[in-house]
C-alpha positions as a printed NumPy array, in Angstrom:
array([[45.635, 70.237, 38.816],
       [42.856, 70.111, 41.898],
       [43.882, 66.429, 42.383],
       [47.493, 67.33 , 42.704],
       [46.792, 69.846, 44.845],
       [44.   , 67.679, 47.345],
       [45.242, 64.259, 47.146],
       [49.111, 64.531, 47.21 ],
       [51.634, 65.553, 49.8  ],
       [53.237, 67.906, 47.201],
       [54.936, 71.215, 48.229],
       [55.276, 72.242, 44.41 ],
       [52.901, 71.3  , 41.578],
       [53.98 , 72.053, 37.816],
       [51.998, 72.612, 35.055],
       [52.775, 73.178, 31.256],
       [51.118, 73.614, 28.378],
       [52.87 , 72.778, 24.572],
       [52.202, 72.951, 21.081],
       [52.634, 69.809, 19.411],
       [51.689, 71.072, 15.597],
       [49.126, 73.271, 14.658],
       [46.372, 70.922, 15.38 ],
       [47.279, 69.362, 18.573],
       [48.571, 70.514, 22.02 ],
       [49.632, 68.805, 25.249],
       [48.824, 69.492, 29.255],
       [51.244, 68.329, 31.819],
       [50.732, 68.314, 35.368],
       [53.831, 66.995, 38.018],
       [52.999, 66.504, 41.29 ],
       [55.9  , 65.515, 44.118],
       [54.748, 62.739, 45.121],
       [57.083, 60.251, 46.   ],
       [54.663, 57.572, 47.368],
       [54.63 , 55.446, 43.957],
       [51.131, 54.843, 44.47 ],
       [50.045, 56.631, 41.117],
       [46.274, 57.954, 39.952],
       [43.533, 55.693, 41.643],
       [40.603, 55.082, 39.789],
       [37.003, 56.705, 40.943],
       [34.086, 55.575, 40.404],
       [31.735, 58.821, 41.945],
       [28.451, 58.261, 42.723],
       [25.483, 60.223, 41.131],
       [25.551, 62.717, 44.269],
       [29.313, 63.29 , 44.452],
       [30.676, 66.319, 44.566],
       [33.972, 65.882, 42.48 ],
       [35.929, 62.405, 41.22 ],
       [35.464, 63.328, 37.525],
       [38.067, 65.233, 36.305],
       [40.31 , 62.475, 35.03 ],
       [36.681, 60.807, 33.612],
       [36.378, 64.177, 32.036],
       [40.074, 64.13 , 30.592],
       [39.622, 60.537, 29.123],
       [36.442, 61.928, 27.495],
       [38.214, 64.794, 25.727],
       [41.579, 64.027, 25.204],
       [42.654, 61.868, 22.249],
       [45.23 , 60.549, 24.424],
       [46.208, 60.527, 27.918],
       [48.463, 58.556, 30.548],
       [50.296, 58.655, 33.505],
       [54.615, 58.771, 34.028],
       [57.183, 59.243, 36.457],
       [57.683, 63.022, 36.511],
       [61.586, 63.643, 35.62 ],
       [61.256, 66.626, 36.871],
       [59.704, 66.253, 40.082],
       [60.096, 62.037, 40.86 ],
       [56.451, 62.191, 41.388],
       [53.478, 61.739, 39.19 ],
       [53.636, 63.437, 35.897],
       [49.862, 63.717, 33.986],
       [49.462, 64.177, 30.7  ],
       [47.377, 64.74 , 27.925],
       [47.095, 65.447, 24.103],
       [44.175, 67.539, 22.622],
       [43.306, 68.803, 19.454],
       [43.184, 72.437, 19.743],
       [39.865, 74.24 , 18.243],
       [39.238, 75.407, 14.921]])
C-alpha cells in the first residue's frame, strides 16, 4: 500500500482482502498506474529507511506476483498467506 501511494501517479489506490479456504487468504493492492513500468526491484542499503516491504512480502507470503489490475489498468499486487492458527 505505501508504495502505491509514494511511487505511483495514482489518484485512487484499492485494496482487498479475501478468504481463499479456511487456511489461506489473499491481499490485493491496484494502483492506477498506467506507465507499464511495473514493481522495480530494491536492493536497500543497511541504513535505508524503507525499500523492504515487497522483501518483507516475499518472506511471508507463500506466494506472490504482480498483474495488470482489471480494475484499475494499473498495477495490481498480490499475495497469498496462510492465515494463523
Amino acid at each position: 500500500m505505501t508504495n502505491a501511494v509514494l511511487h505511483t501517479p495514482s489518484e485512487r489506490i484499492l485494496c482487498g482482502v479475501g478468504r481463499m479456504t479456511d487456511e489461506r487468504f489473499r491481499l490485493e493492492v491496484h494502483d492506477g498506474d498506467l506507465t507499464g513500468r511495473g514493481i522495480p526491484d530494491r536492493c536497500p542499503g543497511l541504513d535505508d529507511e524503507g525499500g523492504r516491504g515487497l522483501l518483507l512480502l516475499r518472506e511471508i507470503a507463500d506466494s506472490w506476483g504482480v498483474t495488470r489490475s482489471p480494475r484499475t489498468g494499473g498495477n495490481a499486487v498480490w499475495a497469498s498467506l496462510a492465515t494463523a492458527l
